[in-house]
N, C-alpha and C positions, 0 to 999 in steps of 0.2 A: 512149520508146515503152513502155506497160506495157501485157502480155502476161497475159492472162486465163488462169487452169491450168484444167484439166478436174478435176472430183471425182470416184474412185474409186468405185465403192458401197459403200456398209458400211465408212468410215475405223475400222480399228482404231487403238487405242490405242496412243500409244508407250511401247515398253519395251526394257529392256535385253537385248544379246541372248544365246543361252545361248553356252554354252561350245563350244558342236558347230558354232554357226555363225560363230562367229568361228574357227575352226581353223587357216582360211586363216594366220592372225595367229604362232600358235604353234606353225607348224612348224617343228622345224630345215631346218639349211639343208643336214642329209644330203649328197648327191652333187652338191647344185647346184652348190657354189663348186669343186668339181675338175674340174667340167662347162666352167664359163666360161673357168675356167684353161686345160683343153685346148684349148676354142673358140680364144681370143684365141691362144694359140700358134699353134694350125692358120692361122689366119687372115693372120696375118702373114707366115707364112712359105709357104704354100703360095695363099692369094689365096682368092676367093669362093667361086666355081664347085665348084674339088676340097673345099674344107672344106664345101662345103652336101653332098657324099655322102659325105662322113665324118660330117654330123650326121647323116642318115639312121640310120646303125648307132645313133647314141648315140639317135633319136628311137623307133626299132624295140625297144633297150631297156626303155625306160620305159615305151612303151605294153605292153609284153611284163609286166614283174614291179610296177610301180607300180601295184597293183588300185586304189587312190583314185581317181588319175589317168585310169586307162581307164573307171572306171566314172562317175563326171562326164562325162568325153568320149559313152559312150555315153548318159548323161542327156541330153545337150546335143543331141545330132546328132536322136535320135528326135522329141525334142519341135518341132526346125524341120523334119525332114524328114515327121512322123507314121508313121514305123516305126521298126523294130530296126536300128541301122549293120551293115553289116560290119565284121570283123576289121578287114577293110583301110582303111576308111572314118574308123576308130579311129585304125589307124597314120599314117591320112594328115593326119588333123587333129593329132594330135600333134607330125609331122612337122612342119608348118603352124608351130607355136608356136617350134620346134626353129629353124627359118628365121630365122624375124622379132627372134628372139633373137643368132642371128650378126648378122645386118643392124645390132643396136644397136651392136659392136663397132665397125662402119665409120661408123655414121651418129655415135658419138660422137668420132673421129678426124676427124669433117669431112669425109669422103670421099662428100657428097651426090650428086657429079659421078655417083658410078657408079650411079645411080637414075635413074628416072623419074620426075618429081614431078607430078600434078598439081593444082590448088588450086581448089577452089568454096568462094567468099566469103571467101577474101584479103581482099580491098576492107575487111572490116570491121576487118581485125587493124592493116591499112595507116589507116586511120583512126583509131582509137587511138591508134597511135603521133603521127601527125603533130598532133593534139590535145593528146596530154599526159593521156590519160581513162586510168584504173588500169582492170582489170577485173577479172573474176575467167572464166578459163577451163574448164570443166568436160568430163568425158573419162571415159573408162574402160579397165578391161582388153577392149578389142577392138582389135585388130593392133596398130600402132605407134605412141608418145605420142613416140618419139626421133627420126621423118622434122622434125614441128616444130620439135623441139626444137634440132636440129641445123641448123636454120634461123637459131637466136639467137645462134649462135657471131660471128657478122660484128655484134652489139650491137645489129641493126636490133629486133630483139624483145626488148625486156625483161621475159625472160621467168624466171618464178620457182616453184621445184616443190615445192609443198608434199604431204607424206603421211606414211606410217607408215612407218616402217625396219627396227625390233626385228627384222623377222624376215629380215632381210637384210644387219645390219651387214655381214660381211665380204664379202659381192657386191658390196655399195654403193662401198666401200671400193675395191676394186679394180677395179672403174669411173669411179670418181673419179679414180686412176691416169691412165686413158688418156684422162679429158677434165677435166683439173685447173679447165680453163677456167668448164666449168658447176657447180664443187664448190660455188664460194661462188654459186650461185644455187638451192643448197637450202636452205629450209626444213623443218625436222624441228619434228613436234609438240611432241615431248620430255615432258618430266610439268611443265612450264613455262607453263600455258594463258596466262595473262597477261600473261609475258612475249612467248609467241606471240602473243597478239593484237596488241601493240601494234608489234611489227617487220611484221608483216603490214601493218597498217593504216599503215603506213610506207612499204612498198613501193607500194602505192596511190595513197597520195596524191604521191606523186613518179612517177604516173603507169606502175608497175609492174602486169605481167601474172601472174596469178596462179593460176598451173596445180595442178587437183587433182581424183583421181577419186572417183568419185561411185556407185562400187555394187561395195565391199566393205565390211563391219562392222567395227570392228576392236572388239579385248575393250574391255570397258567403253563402248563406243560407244554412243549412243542410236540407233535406227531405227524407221522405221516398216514395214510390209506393204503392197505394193499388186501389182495384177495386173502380170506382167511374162511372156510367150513359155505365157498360156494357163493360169499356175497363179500362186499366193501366192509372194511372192519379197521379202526382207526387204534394204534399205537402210538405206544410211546417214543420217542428219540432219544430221550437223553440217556438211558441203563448204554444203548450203542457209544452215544458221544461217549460216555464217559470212559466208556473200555478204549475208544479211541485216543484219547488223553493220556489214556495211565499205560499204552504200547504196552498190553502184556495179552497171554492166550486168554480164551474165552471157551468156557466151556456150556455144555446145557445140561441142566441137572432138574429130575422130572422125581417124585414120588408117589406111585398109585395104588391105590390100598384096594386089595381082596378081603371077600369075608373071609372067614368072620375077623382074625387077628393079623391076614401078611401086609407087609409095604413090601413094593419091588422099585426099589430104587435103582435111576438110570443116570448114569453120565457120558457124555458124549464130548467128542471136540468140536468147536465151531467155527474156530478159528484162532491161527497164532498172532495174527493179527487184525485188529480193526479199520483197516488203511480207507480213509477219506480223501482225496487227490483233489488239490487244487484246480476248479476251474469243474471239476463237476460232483461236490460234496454233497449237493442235493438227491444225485442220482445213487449215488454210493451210498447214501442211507437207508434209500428206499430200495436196494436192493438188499441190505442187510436186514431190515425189518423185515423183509419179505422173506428173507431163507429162513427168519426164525419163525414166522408165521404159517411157515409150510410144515418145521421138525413138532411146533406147537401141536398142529394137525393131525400129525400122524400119531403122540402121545395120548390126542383129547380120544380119536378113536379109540383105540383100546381101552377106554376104562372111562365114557361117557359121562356114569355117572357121578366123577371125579372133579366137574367142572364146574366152580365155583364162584362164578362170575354174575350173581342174580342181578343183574341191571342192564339197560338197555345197549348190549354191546355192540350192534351194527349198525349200521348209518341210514339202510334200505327202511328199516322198520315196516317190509310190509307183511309182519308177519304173526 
């Protein structure tokens, strides 16, 4: 089933992106890996419930002295709600992120039981499988990529995570720790493209699933611009190129978490194929980033506070 993109007006050019927008890429990882450290402690020893208002403090934190992080958050909440957030609005989306972060500790130990799960268009991931069809999964930082993920642990999903690490070695790491299981189903970029492509296109054709998000930049990344929540917002290209390499479906797979305990996990089709056409491969990308920057849209509404992107993600900055 091949699936027509909508065209942007005015496709800009792709180019590489600066250094202020890939940031995301090149932060240390500061207070995060003492963060997960205390999390996973709390977590085990004291259970969900009590360590979710003990993240609170550490959520209350961040949005408190992190000015990056709160001022992204208030970029973020203004532009879906069309005003200024409050303080608390701030705290609570932050909080938000604080949550769904514990939850990865229990959803990577397999403890799915203690959620709610619910799933619109399963049917198509169960079809895959019982086929033998690879595909390529596409996703973003909105709420949780680890409800699915922790879905694969029982092997019905051969499922495989490709992305960037650099800026999270030692988190990675010691997540790895507590789900050794899912270690060997990452794929890391690495500065290896060729040898990436061809273990990618490996796991494909042995009818592997091929999870990877689709709207951060990383340095040296190519992107293009297209409207995304009402202003210019720069993506990535390569999660498309690659689907276009490996000529298999593409799907979009979203996870958004309700209090206190549900994920509603969504997967959709996006396309049977990723067809780039000689003579205007520019224009076909930009139209592809754009239909996903549109289904992006309409996931981020629904569940605002799910959106987990605290860096300066539009280009306008006048906000």
């Amino acid at each position: 089933m091949s699936v027509a993109a909508p065209t942007p007006e005015q496709p800009p050019a792709e180019q590489p992106p600066a250094e202020r927008e890939a940031g995301w890429l090149s932060q240390r990882e500061r207070g995060a890996l003492w963060s997960v450290r205390l999390m996973f402690r709390l977590a085990k020893l004291f259970g969900r419930w009590p360590t979710r208002q003990l993240v609170r403090l550490l959520a209350l934190y961040y949005a408190t002295f992190d000015a990056d992080a709160a001022r992204a958050s208030r970029d973020w909440l203004t532009r879906v709600h069309g005003r200024p957030p409050s303080k608390r609005e701030v705290r609570a989306h932050v909080f938000r992120f604080a949550q769904v972060a514990l939850d990865r500790i229990y959803l990577l130990q397999g403890a799915i039981d203690a959620f709610e799960v619910t799933r619109t268009g399963d049917h198509h991931l169960d079809e895959l499988v019982r086929d033998g069809q690879g595909a390529v999964l596409l996703g973003a930082h909105l709420g949780s990529f680890e409800a699915m993920r922790a879905g694969a642990r029982d092997e019905r999903l051969p499922l495989y995570i490709v992305g960037h690490f650099e800026n999270a070695r030692m988190i990675n790491a010691l997540l790895e720790k507590i789900d050794p299981h899912m270690a060997g189903r990452v794929i890391h970029t690495g500065q290896d493209p060729v040898g990436f492509a061809l273990t990618v296109r490996e796991r494909v054709e042995e009818g592997g699933l091929i999870a990877i998000l689709g709207d951060r930049v990383g340095i040296n990344d190519k992107s293009v611009t297209v409207p995304f929540m009402g202003a210019p917002a720069r993506f990535p290209t390569g999660p498309l190129l690659l689907a276009s390499m490996l000529r298999c479906p593409v799907y979009l797979v979203f996870g958004l978490y309700r209090e206190p305990n549900r994920y509603d996990l969504h997967c959709e089709p996006f396309a049977e194929r990723i067809e780039l056409p000689r003579g205007r491969r520019q224009e076909a990308l930009v139209e592809w980033v754009g239909r996903f920057a549109v289904r992006l849209e309409h996931y981020a509404r629904q569940a605002p506070d799910n959106w987990f992107n605290f860096f300066d993600f539009w280009e306008d900055g006048d906000r």
